[in-house]
MIVEX-280656 format. One record per atom (N, C-alpha, C, O): residue in one letter; x, y, z. Coordinates in steps of 0.001 Angstrom, whole numbers, plus 500000, padded with zeros to 6 digits. Atoms other than C-alpha are relative to their C-alpha. Layout:
N
aXYZ ...
//
This chain:
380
x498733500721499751 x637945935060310402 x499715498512500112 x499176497997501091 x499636501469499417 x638456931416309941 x500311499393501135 x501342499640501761 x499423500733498465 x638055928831313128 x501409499145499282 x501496498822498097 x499192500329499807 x641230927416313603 x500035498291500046 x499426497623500882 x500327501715500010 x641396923698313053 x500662499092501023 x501842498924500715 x499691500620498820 x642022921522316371 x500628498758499455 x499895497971498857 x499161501080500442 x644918918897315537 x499601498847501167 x500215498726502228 x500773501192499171 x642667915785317147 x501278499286500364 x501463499244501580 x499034500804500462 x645811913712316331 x500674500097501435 x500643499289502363 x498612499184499079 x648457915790318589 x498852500003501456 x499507499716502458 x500797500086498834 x645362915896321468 x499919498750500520 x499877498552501734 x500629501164499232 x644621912400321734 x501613499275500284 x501826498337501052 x498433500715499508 x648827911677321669 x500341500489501142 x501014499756501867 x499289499813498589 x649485913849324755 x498761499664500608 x499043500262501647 x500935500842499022 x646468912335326515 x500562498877499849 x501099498718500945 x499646500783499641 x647730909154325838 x501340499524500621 x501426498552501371 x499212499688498929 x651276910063327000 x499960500195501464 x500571499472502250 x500734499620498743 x649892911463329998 x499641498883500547 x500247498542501562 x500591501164499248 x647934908376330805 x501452499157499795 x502205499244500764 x498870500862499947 x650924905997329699 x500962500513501155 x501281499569501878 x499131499469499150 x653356908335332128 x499155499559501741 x499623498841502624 x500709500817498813 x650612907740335043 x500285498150500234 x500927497500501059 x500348501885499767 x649661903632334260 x501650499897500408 x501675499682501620 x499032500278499682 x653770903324334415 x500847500563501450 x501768500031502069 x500070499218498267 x654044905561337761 x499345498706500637 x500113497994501285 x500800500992499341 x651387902918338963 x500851498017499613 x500701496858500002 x499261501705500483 x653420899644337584 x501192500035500577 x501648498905500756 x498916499824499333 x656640901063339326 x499548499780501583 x500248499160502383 x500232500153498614 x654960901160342550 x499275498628500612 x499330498221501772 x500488501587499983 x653014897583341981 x501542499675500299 x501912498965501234 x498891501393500188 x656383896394341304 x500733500002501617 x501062498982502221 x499587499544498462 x657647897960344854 x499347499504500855 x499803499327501984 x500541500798498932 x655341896360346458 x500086498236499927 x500052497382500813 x499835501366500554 x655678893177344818 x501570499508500687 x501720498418501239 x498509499878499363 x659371893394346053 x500385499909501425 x501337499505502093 x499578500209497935 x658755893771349755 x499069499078500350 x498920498711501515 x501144501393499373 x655806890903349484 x501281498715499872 x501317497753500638 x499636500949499845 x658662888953348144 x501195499870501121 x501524498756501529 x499175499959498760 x661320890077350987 x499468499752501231 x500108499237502148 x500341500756498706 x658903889535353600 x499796498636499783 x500129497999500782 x500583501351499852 x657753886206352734 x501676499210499929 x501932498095500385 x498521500766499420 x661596885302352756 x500329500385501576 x500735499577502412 x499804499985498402 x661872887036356148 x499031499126500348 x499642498057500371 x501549501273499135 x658776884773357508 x500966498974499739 x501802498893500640 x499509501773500574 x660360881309355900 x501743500547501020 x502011499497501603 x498497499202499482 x664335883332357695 x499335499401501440 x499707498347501956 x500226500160498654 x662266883556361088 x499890498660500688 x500404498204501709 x500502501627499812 x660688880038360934 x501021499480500453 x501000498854501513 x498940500783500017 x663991878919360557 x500501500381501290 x500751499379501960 x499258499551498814 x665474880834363632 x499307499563500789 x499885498661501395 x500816500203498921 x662544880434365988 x500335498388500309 x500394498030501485 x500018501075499527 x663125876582365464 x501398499880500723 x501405499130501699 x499056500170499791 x666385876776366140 x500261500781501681 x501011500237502492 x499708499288498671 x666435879166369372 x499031499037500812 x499219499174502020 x500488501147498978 x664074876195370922 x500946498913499832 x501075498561501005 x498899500986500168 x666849873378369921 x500698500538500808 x500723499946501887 x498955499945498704 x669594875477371920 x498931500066501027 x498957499028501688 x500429499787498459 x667363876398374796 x499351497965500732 x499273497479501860 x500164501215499286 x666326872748375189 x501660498963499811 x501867497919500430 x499153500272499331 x669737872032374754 x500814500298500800 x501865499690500996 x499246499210499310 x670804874413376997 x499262499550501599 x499680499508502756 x500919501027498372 x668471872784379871 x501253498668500248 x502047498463501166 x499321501178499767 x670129869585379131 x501344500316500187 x501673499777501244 x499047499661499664 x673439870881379137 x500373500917501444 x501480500733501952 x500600499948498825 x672424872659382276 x500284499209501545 x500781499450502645 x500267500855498821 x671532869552384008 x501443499352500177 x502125499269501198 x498418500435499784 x674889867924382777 x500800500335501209 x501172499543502075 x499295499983499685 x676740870364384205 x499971500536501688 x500756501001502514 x500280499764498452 x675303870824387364 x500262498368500627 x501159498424501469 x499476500801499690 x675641867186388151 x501534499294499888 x501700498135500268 x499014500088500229 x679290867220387241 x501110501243501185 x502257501189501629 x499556499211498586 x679894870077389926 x500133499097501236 x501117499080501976 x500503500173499279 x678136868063392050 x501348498915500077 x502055499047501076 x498840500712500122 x680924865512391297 x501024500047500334 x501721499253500966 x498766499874499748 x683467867223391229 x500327501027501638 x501388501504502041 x499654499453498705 x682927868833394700 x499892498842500816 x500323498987501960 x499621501367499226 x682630864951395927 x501379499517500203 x501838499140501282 x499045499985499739 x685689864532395073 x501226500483500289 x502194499775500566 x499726498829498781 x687185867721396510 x500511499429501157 x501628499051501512 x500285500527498721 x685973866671399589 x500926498544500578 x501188498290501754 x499703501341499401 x687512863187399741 x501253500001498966 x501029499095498163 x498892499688501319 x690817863997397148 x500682498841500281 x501095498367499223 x498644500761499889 x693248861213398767 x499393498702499394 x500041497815498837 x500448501564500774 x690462858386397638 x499917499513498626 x499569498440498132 x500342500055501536 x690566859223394142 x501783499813499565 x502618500194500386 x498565499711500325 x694145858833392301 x499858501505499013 x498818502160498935 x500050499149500654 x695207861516389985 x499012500595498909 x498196501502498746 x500977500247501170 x693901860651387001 x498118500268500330 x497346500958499664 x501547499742500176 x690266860605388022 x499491501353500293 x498457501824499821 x500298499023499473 x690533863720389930 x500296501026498598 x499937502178498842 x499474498983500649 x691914865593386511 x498793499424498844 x498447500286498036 x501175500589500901 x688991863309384334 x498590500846500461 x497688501311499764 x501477499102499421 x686279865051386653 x500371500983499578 x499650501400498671 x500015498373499818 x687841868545386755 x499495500480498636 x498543501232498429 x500115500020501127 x688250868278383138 x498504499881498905 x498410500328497762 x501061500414500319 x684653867008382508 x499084500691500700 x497921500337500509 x500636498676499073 x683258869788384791 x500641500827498967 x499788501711498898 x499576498586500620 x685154872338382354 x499439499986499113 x498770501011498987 x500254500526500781 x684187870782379542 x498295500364499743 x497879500925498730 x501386499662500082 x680219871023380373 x499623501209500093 x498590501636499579 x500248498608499914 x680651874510381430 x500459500950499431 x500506502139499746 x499516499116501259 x682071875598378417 x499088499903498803 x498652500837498129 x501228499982500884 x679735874324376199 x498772500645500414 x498304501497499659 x501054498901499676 x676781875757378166 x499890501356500030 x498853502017500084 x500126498871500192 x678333878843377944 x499821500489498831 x499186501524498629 x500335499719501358 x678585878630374161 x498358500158499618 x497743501068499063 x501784499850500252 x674851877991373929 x499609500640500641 x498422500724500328 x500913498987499557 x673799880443376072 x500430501503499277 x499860502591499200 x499805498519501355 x675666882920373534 x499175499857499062 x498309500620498636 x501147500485501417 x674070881051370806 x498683500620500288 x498217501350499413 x500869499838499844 x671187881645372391 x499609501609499786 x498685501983499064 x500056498717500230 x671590885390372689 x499657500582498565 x498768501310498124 x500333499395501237 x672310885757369348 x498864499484499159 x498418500295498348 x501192500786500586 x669650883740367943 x498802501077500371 x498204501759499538 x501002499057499793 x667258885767369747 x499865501431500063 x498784501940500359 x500095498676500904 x668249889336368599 x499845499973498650 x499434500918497978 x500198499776501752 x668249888359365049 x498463499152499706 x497913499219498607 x501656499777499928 x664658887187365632 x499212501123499968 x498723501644498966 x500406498312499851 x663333890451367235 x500581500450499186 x499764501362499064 x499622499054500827 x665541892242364314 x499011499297499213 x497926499851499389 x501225500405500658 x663221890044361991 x498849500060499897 x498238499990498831 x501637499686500036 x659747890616363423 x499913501469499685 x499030501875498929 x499974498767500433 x660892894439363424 x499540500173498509 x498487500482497951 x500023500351501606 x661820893884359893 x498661499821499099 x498300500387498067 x501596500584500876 x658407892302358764 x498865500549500653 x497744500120500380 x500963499144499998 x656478894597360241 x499986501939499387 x499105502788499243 x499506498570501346 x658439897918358086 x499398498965499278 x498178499052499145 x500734500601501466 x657551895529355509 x498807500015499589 x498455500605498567 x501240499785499854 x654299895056356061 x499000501522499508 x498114501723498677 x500582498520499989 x653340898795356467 x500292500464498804 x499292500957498281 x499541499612501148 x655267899714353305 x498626498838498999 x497631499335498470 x501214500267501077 x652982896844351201 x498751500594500133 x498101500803499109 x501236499551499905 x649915898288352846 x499910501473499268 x498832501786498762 x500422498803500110 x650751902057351926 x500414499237498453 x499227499213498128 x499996500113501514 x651811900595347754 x498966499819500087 x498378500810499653 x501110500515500750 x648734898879347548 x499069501536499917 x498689502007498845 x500263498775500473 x647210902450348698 x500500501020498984 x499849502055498845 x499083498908500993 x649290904439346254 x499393499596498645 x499005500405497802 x500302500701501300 x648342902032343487 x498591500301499578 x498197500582498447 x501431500031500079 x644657902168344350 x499682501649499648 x498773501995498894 x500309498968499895 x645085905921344892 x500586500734498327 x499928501628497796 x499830499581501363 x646870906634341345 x498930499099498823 x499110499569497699 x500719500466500446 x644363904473339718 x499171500423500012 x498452499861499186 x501033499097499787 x641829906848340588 x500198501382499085 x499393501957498352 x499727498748500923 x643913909838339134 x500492499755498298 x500999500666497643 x500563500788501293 x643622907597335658 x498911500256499742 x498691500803498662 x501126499726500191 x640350907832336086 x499838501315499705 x499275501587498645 x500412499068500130 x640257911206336574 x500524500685498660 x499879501557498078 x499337499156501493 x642499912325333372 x499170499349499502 x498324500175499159 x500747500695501404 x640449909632331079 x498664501422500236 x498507502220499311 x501507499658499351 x636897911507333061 x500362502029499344 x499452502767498967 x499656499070500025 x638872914816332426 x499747500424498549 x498803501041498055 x499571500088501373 x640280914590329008 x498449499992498842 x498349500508497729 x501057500184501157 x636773913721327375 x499235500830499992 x498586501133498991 x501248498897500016 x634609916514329076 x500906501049498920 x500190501318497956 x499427499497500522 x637272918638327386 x499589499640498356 x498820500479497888 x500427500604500998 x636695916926324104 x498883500390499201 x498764500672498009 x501577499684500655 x632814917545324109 x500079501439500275 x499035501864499781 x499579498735499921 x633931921222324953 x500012500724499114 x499306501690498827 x499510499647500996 x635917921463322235 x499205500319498795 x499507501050497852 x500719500422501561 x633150920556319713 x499134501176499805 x498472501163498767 x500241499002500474 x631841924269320232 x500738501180499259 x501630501937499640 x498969499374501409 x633048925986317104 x500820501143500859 x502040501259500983 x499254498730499536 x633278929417319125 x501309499843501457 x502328500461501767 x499280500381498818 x634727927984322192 x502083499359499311 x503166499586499850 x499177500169500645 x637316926405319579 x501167501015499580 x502390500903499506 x499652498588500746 x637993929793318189 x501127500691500666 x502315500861500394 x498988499389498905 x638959931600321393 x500928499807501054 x501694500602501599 x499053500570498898 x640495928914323843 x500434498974499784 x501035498340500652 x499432501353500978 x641335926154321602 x501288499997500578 x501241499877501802 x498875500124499756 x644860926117321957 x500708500637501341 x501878500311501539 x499718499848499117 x645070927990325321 x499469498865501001 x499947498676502120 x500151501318498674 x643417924870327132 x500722498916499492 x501183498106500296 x499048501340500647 x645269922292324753 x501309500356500887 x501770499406501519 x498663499945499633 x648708924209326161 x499570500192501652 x500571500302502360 x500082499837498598 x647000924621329901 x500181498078500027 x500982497518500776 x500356501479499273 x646230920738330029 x501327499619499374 x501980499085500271 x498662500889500058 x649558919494328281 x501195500447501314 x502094499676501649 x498874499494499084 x651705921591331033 x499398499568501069 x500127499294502022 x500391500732498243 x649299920254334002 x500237498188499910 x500285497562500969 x499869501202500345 x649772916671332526 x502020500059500446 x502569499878501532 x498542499549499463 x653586917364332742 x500668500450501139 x501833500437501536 x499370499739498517 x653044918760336067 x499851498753500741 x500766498250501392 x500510501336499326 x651262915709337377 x500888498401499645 x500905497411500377 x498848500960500328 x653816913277335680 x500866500188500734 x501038499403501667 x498945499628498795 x656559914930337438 x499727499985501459 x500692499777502194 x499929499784498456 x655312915299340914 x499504498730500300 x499628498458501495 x500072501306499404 x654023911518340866 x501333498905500023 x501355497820500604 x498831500410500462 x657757910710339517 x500508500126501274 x500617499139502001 x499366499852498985 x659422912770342372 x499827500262501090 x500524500763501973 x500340499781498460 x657022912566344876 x499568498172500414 x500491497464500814 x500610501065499709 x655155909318345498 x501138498688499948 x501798498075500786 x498439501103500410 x657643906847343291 x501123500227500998 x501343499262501730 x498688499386499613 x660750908646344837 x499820499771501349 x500893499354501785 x500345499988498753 x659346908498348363 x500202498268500898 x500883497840501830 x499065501239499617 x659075904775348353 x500791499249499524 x500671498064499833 x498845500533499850 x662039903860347172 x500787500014501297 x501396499130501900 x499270499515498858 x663307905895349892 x499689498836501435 x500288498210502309 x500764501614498648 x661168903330352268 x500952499152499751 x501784499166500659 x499237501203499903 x663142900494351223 x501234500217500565 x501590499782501660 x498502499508499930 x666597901952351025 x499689500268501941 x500046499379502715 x499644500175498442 x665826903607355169 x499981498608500796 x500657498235501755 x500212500900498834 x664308900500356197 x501185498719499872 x501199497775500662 x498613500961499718 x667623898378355484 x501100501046501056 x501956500506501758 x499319498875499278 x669241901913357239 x499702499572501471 x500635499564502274 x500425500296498846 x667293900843360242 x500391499470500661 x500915499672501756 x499298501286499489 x668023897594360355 x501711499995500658 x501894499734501847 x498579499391499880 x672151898472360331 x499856500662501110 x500305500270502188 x500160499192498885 x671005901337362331 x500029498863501869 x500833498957502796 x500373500967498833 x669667898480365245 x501312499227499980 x501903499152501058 x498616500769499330 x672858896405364927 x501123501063500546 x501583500930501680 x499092499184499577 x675237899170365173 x500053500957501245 x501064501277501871 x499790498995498854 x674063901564367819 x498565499865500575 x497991500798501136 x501094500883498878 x671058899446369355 x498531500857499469 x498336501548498469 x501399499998500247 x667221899892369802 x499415501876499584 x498566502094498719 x500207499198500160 x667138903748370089 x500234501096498619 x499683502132498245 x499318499016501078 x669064905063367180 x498886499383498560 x498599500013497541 x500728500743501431 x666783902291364702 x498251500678500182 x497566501018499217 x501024499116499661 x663652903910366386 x499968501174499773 x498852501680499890 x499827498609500543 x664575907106365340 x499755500200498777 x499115501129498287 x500017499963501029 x665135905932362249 x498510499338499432 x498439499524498217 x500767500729499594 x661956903992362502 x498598501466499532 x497766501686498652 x500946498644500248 x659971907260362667 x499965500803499052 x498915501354498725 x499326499284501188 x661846909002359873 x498907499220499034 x497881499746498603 x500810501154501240 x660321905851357441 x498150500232500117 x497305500158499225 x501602499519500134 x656714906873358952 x499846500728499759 x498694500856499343 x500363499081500363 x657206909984358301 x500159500338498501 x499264500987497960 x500483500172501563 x658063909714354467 x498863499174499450 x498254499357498396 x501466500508500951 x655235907172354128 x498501501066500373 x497540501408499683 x501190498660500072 x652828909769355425 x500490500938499025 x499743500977498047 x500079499144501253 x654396912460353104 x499476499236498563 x498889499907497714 x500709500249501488 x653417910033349981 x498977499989499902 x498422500384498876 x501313499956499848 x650352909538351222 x499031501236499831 x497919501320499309 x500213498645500423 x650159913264351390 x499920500427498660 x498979501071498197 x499890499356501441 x651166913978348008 x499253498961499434 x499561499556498401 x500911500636500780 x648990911569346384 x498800500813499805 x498209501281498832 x502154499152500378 x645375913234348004 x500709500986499332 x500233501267498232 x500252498266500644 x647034916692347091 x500098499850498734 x499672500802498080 x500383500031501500 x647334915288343519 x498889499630499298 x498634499750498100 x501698500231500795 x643728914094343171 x499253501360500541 x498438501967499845 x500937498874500104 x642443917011345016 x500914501531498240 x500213502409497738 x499610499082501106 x644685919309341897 x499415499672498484 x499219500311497450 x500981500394501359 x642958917252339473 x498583500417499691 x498074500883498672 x501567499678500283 x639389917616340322 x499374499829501549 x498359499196501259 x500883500086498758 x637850917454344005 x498621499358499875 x497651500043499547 x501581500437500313 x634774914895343858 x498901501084500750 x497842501323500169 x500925499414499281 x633039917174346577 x499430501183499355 x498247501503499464 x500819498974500948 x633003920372343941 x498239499382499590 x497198499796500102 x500712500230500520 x630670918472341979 x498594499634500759 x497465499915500358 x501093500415498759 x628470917103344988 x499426501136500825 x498248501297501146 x500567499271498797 x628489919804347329 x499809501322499867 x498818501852500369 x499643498909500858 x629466922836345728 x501654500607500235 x502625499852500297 x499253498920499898 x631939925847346164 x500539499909501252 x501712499547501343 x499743498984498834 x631898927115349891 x500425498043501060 x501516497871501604 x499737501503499260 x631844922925351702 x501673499460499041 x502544499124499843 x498639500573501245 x635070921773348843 x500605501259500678 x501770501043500344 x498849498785499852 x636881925238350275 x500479499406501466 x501603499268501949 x499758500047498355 x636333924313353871 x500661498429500104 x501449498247501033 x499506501631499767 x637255920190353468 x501313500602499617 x501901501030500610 x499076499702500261 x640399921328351257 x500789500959500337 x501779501235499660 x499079499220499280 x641737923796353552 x500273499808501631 x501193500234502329 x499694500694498667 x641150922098356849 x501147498579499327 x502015498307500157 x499157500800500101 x643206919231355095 x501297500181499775 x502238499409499961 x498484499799500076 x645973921291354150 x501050500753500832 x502223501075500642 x499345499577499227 x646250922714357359 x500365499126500941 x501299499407501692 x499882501322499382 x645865918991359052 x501557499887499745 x502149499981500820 x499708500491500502 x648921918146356783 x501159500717500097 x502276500238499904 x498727499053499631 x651039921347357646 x499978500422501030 x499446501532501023 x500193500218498562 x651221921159361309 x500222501561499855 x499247502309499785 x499668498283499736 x653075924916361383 x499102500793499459 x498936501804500142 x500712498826500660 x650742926832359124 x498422500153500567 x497875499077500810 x501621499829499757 x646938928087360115 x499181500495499031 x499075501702498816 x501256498842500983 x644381929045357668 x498642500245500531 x498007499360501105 x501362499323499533 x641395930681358555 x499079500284498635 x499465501076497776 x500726499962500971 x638514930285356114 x498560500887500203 x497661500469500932 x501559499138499257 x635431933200356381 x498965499971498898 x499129500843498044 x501102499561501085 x632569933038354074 x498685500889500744 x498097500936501824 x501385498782499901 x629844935782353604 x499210499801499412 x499576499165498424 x501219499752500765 x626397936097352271 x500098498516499967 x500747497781500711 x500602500674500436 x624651933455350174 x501065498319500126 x502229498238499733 x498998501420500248 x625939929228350671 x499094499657498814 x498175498900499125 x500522500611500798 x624555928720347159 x500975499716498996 x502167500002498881 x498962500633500912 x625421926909344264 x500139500964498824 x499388501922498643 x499378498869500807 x627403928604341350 x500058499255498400 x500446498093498522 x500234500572501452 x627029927544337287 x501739499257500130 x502838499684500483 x498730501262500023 x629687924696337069 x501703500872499970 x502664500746500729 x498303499289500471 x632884927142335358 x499969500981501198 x501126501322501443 x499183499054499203 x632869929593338109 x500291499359501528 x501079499853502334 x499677500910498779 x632577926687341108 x501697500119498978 x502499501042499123 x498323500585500049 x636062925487339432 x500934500707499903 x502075500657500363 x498726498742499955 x637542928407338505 x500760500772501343 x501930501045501610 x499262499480498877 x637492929930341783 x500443498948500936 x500818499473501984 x499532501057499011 x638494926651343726 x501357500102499377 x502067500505500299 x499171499796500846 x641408926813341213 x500928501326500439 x502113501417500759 x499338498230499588 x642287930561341979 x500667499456501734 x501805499187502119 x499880499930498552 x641872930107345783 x501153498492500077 x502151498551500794 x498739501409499674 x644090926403345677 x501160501008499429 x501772501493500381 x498891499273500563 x646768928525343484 x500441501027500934 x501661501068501097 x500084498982498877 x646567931237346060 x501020499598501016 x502198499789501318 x499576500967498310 x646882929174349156 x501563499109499623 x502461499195500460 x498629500677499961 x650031926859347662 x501162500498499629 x502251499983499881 x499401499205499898 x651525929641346500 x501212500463501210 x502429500308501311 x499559499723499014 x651785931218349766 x500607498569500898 x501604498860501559 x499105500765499100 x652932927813351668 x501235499790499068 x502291499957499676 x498386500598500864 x655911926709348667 x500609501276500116 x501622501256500815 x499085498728500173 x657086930507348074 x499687500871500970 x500386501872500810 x499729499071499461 x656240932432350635 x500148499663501238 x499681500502502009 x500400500406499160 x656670930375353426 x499238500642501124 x499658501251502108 x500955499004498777 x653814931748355414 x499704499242501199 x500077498074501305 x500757500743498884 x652159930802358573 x499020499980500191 x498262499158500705 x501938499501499757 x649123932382358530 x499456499980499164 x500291499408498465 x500891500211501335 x646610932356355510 x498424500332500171 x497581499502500512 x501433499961499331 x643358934065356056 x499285499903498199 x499908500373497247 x500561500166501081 x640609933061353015 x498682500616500081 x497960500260501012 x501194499317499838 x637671935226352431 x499199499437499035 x499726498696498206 x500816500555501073 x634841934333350353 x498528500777500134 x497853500438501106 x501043499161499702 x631808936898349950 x499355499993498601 x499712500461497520 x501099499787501373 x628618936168347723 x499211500755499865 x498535500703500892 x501255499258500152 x626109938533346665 x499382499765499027 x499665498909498188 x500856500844501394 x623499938358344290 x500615500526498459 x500087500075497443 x499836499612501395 x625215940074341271 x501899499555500239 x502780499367499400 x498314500117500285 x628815939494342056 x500823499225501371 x500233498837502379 x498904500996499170 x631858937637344078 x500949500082499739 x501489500014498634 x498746499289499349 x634739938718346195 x500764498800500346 x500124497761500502 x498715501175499505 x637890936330347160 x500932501362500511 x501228502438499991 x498309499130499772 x640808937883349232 x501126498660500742 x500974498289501906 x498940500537499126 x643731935615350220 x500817500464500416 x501522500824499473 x498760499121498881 x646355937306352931 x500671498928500312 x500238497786500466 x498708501113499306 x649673935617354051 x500333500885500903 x500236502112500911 x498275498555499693 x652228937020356196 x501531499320499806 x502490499385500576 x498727499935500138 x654908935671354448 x501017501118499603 x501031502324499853 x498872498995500576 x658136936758352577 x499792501482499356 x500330502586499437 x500737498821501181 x655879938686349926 x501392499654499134 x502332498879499307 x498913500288501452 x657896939302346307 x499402501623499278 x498721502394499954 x499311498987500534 x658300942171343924 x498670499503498872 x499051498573498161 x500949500544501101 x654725941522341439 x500616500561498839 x500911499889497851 x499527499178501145 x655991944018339235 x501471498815498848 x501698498832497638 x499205500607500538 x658852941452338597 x500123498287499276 x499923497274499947 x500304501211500570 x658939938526336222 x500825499141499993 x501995499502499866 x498646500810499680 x660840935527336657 x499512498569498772 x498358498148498694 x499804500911500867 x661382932801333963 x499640498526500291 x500144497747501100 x500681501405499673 x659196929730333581 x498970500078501126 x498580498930501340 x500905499786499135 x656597930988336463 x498599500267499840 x497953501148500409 x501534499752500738 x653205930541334624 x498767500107501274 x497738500509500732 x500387500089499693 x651356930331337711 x499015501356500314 x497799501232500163 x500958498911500293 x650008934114338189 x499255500041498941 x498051500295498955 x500268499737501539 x649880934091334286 x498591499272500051 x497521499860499895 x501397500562499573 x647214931469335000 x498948500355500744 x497863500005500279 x500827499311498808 x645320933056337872 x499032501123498798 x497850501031498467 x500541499102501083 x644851936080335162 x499106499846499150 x498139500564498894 x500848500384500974 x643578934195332713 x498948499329500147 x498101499450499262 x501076500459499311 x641200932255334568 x499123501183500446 x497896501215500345 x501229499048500140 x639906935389335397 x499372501293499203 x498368501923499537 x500451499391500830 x639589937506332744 x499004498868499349 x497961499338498894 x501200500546500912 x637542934541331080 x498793499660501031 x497837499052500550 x501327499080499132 x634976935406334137 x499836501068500029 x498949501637500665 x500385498146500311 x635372938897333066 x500045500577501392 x499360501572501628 x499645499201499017 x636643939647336536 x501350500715500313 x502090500873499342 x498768499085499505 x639672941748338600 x500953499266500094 x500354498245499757 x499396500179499233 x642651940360339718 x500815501092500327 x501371501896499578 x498692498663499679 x644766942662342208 x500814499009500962 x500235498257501747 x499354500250499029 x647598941484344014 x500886500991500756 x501613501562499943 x499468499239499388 x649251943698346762 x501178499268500709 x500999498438501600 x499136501453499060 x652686941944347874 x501706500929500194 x502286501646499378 x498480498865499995 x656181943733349031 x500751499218500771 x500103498536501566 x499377501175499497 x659110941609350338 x499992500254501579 x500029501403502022 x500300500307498863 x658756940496353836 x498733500849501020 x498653501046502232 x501088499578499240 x655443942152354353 x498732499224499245 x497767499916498921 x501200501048500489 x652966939254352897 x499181500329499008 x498982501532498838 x500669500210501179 x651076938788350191 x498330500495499702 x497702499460499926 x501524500491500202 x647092939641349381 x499390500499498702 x499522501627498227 x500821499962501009 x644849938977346488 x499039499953500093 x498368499237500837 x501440500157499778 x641917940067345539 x499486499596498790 x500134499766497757 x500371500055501461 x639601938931342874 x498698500147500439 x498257499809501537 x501209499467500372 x636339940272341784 x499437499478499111 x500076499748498094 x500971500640501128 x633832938407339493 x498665500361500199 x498046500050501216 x501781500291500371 x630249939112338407 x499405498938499518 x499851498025498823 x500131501633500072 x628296936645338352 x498518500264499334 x497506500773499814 x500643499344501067 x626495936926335112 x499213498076499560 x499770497007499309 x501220500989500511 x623289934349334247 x500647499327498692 x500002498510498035 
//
């Protein structure tokens, strides 16, 4: 049978889609930050302006002050002694006593307000602040997952260039990597991008929030804005660890299970996973480290998006000829037997392990949790 001829053309266009859909993810979020460097540096030059101005009333609010305390002082002299004064002077004082103590009262409003729309300003430029610090991370941190598609895309490449390897998975890894490129476009679209916009948009909410119903209700809201910039922050690592985990390559298998599942239980306050490994901590020929980090991540996010679980126990048992995985939930569970439209993600699990020539079983029934097992030999 004739190998199948690999359309280079159509490979190197959705890699460069892919990367173009990233670099422009990363130029949307430059520009977002670029946007609140230039709104703070107008709040700073805003404050300048106020701060000088809330020392002008308060030193004219001294002097006006002194005015009108010596104009009391006046006008209780002539109080005191009313028949020596004629009319007129006595209605020139009273008048000039009202007069000072009307204006001092204006400036001590002035003053008020002057100095809440300060404090609303330093508030202000310090959301600001925090928001440029987490773009510049976002930027730095998708600039990395560039790296990793270019770093990706080419081992694939020199892959490819084995005829037989061509033969049998040619076009099943061309259509695995264009649909993970498509996944990773989308979830940096409507996670990261989408997230801080949302920053900007609450933190004018805030602001409003603080004039309208004071310090507590903008603090509320205040927390809300930290808590979407931690979720982007979130979804960023979980999109470089879905790309490639530097620690696979460094550390191996069983250390990359235990970092990436203490982080995704850091990250999901409600859920617990429990990670057990058995037998041998050795290292594993490159395709079956990734495959099963792959299985076991698919596993595990599974059970937190669809089944909302709580619990998650991860087994991991080496021996010298072969290797066991079981992941348990106790979520919803689901109906395996039943197929649902557009849900490639088992379909994947499968095929990842039939090309280790191992088992997959899953045991799962609705609202009695989920567990998979997979079985691989682990063949020289």
């Amino acid at each position: 049978m004739p190998l199948r001829k690999l359309d280079v053309k159509s490979l190197d266009y959705i890699v460069e889609q892919m990367i173009s859909t990233v670099e422009q993810s990363k130029s949307e979020v430059f520009r977002i930050g670029e946007q609140c460097r230039h709104d703070h540096d107008a709040l700073i030059a805003e404050l300048k302006e106020i701060k000088e101005q809330v020392h002008h009333v308060i030193h004219e609010g001294d002097k006006l002050e002194s005015q009108a305390r010596l104009a009391r002082k006046r006008l209780s002299e002539v109080s005191k002694n009313f028949q020596a004064y004629s009319e007129e002077d006595v209605r020139n004082v009273y008048e000039k006593a009202h007069e000072l103590q009307t204006k001092h009262m204006v400036n001590s409003q002035l003053e008020k307000q002057l100095r809440l729309r300060r404090d609303e300003l330093e508030r202000r430029l310090l959301a600001l602040q925090e928001t440029i610090d987490r773009a510049e991370v976002l930027v730095s941190q998708i600039t990395v997952i560039s790296n990793y598609l270019v770093s990706d895309i080419k081992g694939i490449g020199e892959a490819l260039e084995d005829a037989k390897m061509r033969q049998d998975f040619g076009l099943r890894i061309i259509e695995a990597q264009e649909e993970e490129r498509k996944r990773i476009s989308r979830e940096i679209h409507d996670g990261p991008a989408q997230l801080l916009a949302n920053v900007l948009i609450r933190s004018d909410i805030a602001a409003k929030v603080h004039q309208e119903s004071g310090p507590e209700q903008s603090l509320a809201e205040i927390r809300s804005l930290k808590e979407m910039i931690r979720s982007a922050l979130y979804e960023v690592r979980r999109i470089i660890y879905d790309l490639r985990p530097m620690a696979l390559d460094d550390l191996g298998l069983v250390p990359t299970l235990q970092k990436y599942l203490a982080t995704i239980e850091e990250y999901h306050k409600v859920i617990k996973i429990d990670f057990i490994h058995i037998g041998e901590d050795k290292r594993l020929p490159q395709k079956y480290e990734v495959a099963l980090f792959r299985l076991i991540q698919e596993s595990v996010q599974n059970a937190i998006k669809h089944a909302n679980a709580s619990l998650i126990k991860v087994k991991l048992e080496m021996c010298s000829e072969n290797l066991s995985v079981i992941v348990q939930d106790n979520g919803i569970g689901f109906d395996p037997n039943l197929k649902k439209d557009g849900s490639f993600g088992l379909m994947g699990m499968r095929e990842r392990v039939v090309i280790l020539e191992g088992v997959l079983a899953i045991d799962s029934k609705e609202n009695k949790g989920t567990t998979i097992k997979i079985q691989i030999p682990l063949i020289d």
